[in-house]
Every structure is written in C-alpha cells, then in structure tokens.
C-alpha positions as CSV (number, residue, x, y, z in Angstrom):
1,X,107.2,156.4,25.1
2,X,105.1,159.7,25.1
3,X,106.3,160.9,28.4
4,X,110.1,160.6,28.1
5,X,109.8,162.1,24.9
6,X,108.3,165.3,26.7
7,X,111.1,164.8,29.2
8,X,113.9,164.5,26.4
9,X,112.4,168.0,24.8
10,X,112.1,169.3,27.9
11,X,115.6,169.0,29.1
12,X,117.2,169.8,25.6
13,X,115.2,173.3,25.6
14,X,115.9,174.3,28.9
15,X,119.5,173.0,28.6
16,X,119.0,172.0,32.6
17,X,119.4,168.1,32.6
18,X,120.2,168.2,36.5
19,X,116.4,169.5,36.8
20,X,114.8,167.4,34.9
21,X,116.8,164.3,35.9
22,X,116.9,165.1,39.6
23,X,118.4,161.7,40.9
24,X,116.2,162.0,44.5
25,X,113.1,163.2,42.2
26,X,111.3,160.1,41.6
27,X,110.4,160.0,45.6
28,X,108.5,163.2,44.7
29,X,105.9,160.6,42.9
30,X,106.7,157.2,45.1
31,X,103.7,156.2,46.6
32,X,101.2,158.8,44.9
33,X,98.2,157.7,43.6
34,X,97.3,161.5,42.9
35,X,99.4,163.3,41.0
36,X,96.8,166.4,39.8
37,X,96.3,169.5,38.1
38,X,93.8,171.9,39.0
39,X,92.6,173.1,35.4
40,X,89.7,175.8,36.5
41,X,90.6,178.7,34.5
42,X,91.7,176.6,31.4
43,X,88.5,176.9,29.2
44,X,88.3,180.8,30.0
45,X,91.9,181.0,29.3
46,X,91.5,179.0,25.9
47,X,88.8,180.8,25.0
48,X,90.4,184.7,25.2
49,X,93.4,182.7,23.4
50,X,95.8,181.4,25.2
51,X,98.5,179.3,23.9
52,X,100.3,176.1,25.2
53,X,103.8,174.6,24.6
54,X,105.7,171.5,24.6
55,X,109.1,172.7,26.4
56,X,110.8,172.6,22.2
57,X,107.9,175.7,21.8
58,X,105.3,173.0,20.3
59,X,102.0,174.0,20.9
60,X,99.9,171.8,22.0
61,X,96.7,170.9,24.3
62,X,97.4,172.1,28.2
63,X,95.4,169.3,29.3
64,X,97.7,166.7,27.1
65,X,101.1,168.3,27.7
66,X,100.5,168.2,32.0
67,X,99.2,164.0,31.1
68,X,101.5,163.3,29.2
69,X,104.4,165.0,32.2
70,X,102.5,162.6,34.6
71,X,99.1,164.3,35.7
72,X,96.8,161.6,36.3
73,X,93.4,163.9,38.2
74,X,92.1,167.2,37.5
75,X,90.4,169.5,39.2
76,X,87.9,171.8,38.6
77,X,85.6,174.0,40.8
78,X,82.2,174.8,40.4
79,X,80.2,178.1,41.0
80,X,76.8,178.6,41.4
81,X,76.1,181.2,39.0
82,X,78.9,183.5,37.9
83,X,79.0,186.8,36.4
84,X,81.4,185.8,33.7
85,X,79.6,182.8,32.7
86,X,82.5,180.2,33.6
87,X,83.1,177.4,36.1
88,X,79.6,176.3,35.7
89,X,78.1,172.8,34.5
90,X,78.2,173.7,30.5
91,X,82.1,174.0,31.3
92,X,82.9,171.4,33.5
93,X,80.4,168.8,31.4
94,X,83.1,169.7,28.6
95,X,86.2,169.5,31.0
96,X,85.3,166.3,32.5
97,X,85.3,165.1,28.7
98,X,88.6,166.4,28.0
99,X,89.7,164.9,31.1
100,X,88.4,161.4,30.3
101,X,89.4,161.2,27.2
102,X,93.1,161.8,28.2
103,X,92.7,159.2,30.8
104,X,92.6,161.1,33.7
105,X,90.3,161.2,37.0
106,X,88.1,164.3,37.8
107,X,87.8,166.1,41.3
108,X,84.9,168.3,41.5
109,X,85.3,171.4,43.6
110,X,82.0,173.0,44.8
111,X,82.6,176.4,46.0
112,X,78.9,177.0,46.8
113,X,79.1,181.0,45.9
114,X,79.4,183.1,42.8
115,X,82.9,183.9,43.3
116,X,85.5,182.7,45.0
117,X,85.0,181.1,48.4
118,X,88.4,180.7,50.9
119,X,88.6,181.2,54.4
120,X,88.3,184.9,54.1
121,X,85.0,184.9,52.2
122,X,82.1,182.3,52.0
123,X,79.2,184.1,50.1
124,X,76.1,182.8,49.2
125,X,75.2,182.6,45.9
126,X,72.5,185.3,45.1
127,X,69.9,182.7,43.9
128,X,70.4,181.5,47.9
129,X,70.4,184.7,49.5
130,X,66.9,184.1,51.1
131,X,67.4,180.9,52.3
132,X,68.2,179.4,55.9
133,X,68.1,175.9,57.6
134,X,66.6,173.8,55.8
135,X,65.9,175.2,52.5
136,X,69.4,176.6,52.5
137,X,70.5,172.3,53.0
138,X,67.8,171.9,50.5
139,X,69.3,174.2,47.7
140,X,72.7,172.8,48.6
141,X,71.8,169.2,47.7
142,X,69.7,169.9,44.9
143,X,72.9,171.8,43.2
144,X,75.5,169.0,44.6
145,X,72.9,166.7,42.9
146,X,72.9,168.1,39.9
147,X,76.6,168.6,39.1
148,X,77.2,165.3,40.1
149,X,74.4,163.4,38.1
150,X,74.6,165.2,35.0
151,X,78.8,164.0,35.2
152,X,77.5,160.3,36.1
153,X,74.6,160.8,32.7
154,X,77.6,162.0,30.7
155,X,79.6,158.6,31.4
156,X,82.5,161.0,32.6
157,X,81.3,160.4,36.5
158,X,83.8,162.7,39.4
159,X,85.9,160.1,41.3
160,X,85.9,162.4,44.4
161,X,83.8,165.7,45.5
162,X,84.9,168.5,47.7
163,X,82.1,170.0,49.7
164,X,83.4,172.9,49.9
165,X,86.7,175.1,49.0
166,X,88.7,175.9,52.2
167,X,86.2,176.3,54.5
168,X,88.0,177.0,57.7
169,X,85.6,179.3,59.3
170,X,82.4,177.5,57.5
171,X,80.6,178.0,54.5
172,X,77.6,179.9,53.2
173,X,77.7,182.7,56.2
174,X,76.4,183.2,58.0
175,X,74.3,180.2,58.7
176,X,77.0,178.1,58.2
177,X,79.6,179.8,60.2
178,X,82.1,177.2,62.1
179,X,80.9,179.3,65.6
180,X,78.0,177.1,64.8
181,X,78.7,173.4,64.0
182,X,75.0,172.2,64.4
183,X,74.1,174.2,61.0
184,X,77.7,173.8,59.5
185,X,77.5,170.0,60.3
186,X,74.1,170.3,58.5
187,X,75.2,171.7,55.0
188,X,78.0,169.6,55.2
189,X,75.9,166.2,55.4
190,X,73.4,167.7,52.9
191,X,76.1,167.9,50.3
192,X,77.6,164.7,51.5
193,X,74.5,162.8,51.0
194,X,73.6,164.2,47.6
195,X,76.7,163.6,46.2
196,X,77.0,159.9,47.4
197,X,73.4,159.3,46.0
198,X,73.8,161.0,42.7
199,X,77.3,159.6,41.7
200,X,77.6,155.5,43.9
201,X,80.9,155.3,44.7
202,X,82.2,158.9,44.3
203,X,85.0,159.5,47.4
204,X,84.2,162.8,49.7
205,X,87.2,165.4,50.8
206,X,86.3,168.1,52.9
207,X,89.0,171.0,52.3
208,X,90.5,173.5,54.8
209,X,93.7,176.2,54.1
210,X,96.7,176.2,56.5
211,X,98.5,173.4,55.9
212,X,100.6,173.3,58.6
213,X,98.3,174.3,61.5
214,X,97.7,170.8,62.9
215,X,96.1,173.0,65.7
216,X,93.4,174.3,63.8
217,X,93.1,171.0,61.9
218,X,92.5,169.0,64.5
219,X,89.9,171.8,66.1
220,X,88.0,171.6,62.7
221,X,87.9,167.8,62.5
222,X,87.1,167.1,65.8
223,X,84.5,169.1,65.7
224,X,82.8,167.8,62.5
225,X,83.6,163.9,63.4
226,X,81.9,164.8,66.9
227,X,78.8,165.4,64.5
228,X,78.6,162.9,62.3
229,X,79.6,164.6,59.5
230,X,80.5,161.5,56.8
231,X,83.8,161.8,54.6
232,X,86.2,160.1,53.2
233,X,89.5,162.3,53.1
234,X,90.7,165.1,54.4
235,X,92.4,167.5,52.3
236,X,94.8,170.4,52.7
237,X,95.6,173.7,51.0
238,X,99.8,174.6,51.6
239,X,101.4,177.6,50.2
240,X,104.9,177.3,51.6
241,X,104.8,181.3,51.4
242,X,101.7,181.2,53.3
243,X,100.8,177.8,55.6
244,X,104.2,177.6,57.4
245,X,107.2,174.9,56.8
246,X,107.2,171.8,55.1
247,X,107.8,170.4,58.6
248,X,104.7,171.3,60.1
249,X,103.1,170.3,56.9
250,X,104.6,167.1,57.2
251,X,103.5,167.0,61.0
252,X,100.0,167.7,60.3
253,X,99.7,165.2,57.6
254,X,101.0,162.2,59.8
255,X,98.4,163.4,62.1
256,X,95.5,163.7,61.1
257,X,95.8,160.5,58.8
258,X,96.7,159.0,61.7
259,X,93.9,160.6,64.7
260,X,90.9,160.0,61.9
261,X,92.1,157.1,59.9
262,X,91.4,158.8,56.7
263,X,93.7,159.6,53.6
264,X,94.8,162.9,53.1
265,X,95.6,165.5,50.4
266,X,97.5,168.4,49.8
267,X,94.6,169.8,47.2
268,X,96.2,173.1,46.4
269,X,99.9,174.3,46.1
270,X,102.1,176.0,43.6
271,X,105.3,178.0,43.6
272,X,106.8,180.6,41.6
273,X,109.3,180.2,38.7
274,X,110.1,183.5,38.2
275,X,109.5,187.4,39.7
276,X,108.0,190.3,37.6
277,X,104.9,190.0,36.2
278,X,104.0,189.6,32.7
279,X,100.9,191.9,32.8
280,X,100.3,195.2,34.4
281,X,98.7,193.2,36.8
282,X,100.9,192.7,40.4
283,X,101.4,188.9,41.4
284,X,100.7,187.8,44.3
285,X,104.3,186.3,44.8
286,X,106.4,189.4,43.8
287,X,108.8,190.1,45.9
288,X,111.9,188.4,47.1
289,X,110.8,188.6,51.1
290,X,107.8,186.6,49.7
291,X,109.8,183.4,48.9
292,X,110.2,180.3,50.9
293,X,114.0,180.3,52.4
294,X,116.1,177.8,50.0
295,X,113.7,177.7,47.3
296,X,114.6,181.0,44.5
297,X,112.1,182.1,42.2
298,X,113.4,180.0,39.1
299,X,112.2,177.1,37.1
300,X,114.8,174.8,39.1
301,X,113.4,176.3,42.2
302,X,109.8,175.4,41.7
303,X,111.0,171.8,40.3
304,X,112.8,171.6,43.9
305,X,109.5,172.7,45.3
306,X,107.5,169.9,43.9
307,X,110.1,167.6,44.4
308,X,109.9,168.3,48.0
309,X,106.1,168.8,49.1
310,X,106.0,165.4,47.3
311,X,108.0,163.7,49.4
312,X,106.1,165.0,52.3
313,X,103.5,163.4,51.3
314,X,104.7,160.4,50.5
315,X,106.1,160.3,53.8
316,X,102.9,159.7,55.3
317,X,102.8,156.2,56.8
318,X,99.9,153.4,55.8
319,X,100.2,155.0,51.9
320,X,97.5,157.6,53.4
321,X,99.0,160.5,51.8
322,X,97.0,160.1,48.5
323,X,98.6,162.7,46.5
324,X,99.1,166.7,45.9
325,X,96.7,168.8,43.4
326,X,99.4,172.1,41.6
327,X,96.7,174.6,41.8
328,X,95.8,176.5,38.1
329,X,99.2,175.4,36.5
330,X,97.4,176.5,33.0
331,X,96.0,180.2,34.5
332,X,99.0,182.4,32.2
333,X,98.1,185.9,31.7
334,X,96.3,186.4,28.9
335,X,94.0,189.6,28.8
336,X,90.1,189.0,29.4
337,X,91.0,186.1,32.3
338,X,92.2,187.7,35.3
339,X,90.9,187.8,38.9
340,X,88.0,189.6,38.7
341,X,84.9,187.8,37.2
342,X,82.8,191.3,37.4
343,X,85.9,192.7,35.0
344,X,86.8,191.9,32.0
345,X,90.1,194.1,31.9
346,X,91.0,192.6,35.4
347,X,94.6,191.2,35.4
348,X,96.3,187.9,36.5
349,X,98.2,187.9,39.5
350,X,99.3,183.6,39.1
351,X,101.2,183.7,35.5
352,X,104.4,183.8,37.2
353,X,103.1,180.1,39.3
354,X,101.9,178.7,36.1
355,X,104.0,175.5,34.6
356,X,104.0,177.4,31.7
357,X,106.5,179.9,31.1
358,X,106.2,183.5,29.6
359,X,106.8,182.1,26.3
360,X,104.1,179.9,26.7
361,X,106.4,176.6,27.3
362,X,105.9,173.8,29.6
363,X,108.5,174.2,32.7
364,X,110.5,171.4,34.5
365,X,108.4,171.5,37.3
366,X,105.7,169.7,35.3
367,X,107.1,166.3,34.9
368,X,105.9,163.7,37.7
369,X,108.4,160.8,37.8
C-alpha cells in the first residue's frame, strides 16, 4: 500500500502521469532480483544536513523513500583509511543497520585505497604502502576479513562483496597491475577467500568500467578464469555518456553470462535530470554534447533511461542478468560533501544525477515497478 502511495504523490507533484505510469515500464523491473541503490555518500551527506523528500515535499528518510519506490540492495563502498573519516567500518556498521531494518540486502564495495579507486587510479592505501606479495595479500585479507565479519557479528551480514571497484587495469599498483595476472590473480583470491570465510555464503562480483566493451571484458575474464580466480558474478559499470550504446551493453551482457556461466550486473549507472549545477561546483554531465542521443536532460528523460538499461538487463537469457545498482542517487550538493575527501569546501559535481531534485524531492526516475 506504501509504495503506490509514493507513486500517487509522486505523479500528482510532478503533474507527469505518463512518466510515472509508463505502460512499457514494468519490463524495466521484470525479471530483476536487484533493483539497488548505491547509498555511499548518504551518512556524510546527512551529516553536513542534507534533506530528503517525498515527491508532495515530505521529508523523510533517503534510505525509506528509495525502499519504499522499489530499492531492494544497497550499496556501499569501503575505504581503507580516509582523510575525511567516512566510508569506513563505524559507517557502514550503521548503514548496514539502516539497510536491514528497511528490508533491504547489502553489497559491500571494497575499494582497497584511501580515495577513490576506478580504472584511472588504484592507490594503495598508505597503511600498505610498504607492502608487496605476500604481505600485500596478507593485509588485503585481513581488512576483507574484517569488514566482512564485523557485518556477520552485527547480524546485518553483506549478501554479496566486490573485490574491488572497477578494476580494469588491476588494483593496488603497482603490484597488482593487470600487465601482471600472476600477482593480480593473487590479491584477487586473497580477498576472495577472506570474504567467503568470514561471511559463509556471501556471493563474490568482481567489477570492471566499460560496459559495452565485450572486447576488453572478455580479455579481463579470460584472463582471471585462466587463473583460478573464484567468483560468483560479474559486474559492470555503464554510463551511457561514457561506456558506449545500450546495444553493445546489451551485447556484452548476453555474452559474458553466457562464455562464463555466471550472472551479471550492471553495478553502477545514473543519468542526468537536469543541466546547470546547483553549486559553484561544475557537473560532470553539463553540457548538452554530453547527453546520450534520445534521452534530454529532464526528469522524464532519466525515468526513460532507467526504464531502458532495465530492460537490457532483463533481456539477458537464463534470468542471469541479476539486476542494476543507480550509483549515489542520495549524493545532492550540500556544502562540506563534495569530491574531494582532503577538502572540506570541495564541491559536488553528481547533484544534477541524484533522484532527488534541487528542491530536495524524490524524482520519477525512482520508482521500480
């Protein structure tokens, strides 16, 4: 009763019925068992006051308004000792709470740096700096371990781990460069094993960027199936603005489901509801040339957008496309919680991605079917 309730509000504040009641959108859902929100920057955000809204300008709890729209999975990533103090174990300990307690499951994102790791950037944390083979395997465990375990003491255990955020060209250079499996394969099945081990039962995604490069996903996997390397399902970041079409996206899903028999994921995407940013701040999505062809920078434009990636994904034959993860749909610009850990005065250059609007109210593009 809850969630059409949200829908009703929704629709009557936005006056946009033909969004919200899209007659092809409940194939964006069909088939999903993961419908998820990644919820990082929340507890930062929260705490230098930001404010969430039911679409009638209710506030409310972020991680209740995107449940009760449909979210079933959160996710959260993990550093190893940031300069801000966030996206540590006190905060996730507390997340996975939240998350619980609003019936949802938890994805655990381990980044292994002190800042953010993509494919551009795979720092050691400072703590690790020293390290190499196996005390560099070693450190990696213990932390996976620990993350993991202290969740599975709580009672509010991860259902899945990703060893690693994005981690095209490796992780934790250089030793774990992808120029050299043999070590990459060997922090890989150190975090592997200590996850399985501290949390029975616990599902393991490994996570590359470029969606739609089935060339460079297939390299990747190869190579770490060819070593041994033990997971579970293979997950996918796509930017339509940045990974290429929702074709080749599509293409590269059905394949690799189908070359490694494992599920697959598409654990990061998003999509602009409007231009012009609401800090001083530039987005990172700002400009018109920036958009994906057919899809405007507008609240019905990032509903189409979700609508659309979902039904890629639900394409995927066997049921194997598990689901799609709307990366930091809570991350609105609120001064103290922008980019740059090392900067408080930093600003954010996601608001105008967020599912919440610049008035603080839950967008269309929020409601799963």
């Amino acid at each position: 009763m809850r969630r059409r309730s949200v829908l009703r509000l929704g629709t009557a504040a936005l006056a946009a019925p033909a969004v919200l009641a899209l007659p092809t959108g409940t194939a964006r859902a069909a088939g999903l068992a993961i419908r998820g929100v990644d919820l990082s920057s929340l507890p930062k955000g929260e705490d230098k006051g930001a404010v969430f809204r039911y679409a009638d300008g209710t506030r409310g709890d972020a991680v209740r308004i995107l449940r009760e729209a449909g979210a079933n999975w959160a996710r959260i990533k993990v550093w190893v000792d940031a300069a801000d103090g966030y996206h540590g174990k006190p905060h996730l300990l507390a997340m996975a709470r939240r998350i619980q307690d609003q019936g949802m499951r938890l994805l655990v994102d381990f980044h292994y740096s002190d800042t953010w790791a993509d494919p551009g950037k795979q720092f050691k944390p400072a703590a690790w700096n020293s390290l190499t083979g196996a005390a560099l395997e070693a450190a990696l465990a213990e932390h996976t371990a620990d993350i993991l375990g202290s969740l599975a003491r709580q009672g509010t255990p991860a259902a899945m781990a990703q060893i690693g955020n994005e981690i095209n060209g490796g992780m934790l250079w250089p030793d774990g460069r992808s120029t050299d499996w043999g070590r990459l394969a060997g922090l890989l099945n150190a975090g592997v094993t200590a996850a399985r081990s501290a949390s029975p039962g616990i599902r393991i995604a490994l996570h590359l960027a470029e969606g739609g490069d089935n060339g460079g996903t297939r390299w990747w996997f190869d190579n770490a199936v060819a070593r041994g390397v033990s997971f579970d399902v293979i997950a996918l970041s796509f930017y339509g603005y940045w990974h290429g079409t929702l074709a080749e996206l599509r293409t590269n899903l059905h394949d690799a489901a189908s070359r490694y028999g494992r599920d697959v994921l598409v654990a990061e995407t998003a999509y602009p509801f409007r231009l012009g940013s609401k800090d001083s701040h530039p987005d990172i999505i700002a400009e018109p040339s920036q958009l994906v062809p057919g899809y405007p920078a507008t609240p019905q434009g990032q509903a189409a957008w979700m609508r659309d990636i979902g039904e890629v994904v639900a394409s995927v034959p066997g049921g194997r496309g598990l689901g799609i993860f709307y990366w930091e749909p809570a991350w609105t610009a609120v001064p103290g919680n922008g980019w740059d850990e090392t900067d408080p005065s930093s600003g954010n250059g996601w608001e105008n991605q967020a599912l919440f609007d610049y008035d603080d109210r839950a967008l269309p593009a929020m409601w799963w079917p």
